[in-house]
Chimera marker file (.cmm) of the C-alpha trace (Angstrom):
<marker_set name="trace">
<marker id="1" x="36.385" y="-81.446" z="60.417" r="1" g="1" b="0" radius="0.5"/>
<marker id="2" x="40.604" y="-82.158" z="60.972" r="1" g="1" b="0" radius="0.5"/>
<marker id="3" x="42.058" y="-84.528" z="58.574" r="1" g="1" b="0" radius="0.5"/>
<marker id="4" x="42.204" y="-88.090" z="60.033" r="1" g="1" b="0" radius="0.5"/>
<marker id="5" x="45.954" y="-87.983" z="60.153" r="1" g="1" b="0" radius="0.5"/>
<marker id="6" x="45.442" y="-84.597" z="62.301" r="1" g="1" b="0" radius="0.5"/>
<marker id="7" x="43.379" y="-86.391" z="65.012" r="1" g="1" b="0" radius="0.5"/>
<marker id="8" x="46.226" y="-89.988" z="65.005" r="1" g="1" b="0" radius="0.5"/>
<marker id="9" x="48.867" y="-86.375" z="65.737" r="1" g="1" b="0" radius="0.5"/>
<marker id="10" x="46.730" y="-85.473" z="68.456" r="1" g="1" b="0" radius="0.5"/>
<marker id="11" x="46.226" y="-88.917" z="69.968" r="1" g="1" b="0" radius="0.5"/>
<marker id="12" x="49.108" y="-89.879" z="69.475" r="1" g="1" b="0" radius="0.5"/>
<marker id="13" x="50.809" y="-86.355" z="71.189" r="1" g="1" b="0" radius="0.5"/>
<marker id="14" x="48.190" y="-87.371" z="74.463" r="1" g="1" b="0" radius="0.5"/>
<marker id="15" x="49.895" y="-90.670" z="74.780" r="1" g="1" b="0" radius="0.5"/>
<marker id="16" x="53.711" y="-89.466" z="74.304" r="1" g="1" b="0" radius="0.5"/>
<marker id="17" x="53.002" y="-86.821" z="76.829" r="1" g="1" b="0" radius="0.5"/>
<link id1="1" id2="2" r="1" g="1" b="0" radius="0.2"/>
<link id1="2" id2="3" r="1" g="1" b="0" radius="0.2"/>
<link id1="3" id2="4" r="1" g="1" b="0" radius="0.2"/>
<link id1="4" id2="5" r="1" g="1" b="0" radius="0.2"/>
<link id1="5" id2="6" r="1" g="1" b="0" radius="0.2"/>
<link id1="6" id2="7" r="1" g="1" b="0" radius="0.2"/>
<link id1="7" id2="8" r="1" g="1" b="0" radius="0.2"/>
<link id1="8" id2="9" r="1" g="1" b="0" radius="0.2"/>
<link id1="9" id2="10" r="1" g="1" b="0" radius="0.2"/>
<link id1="10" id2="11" r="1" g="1" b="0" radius="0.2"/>
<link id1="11" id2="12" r="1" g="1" b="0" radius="0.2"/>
<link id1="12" id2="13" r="1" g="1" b="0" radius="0.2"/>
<link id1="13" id2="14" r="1" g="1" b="0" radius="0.2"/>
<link id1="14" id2="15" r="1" g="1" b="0" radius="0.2"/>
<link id1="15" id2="16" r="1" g="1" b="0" radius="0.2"/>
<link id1="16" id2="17" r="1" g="1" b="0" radius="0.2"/>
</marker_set>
């Protein structure tokens, strides 16, 4: 399972983009 600050890098990298 990623880290929790992982998935906030990945959600946050799909609202930036």
């Amino acid at each position: 399972l990623l880290d929790f600050y992982d998935v906030i890098n990945v959600l946050g990298a799909c609202e930036i983009s």
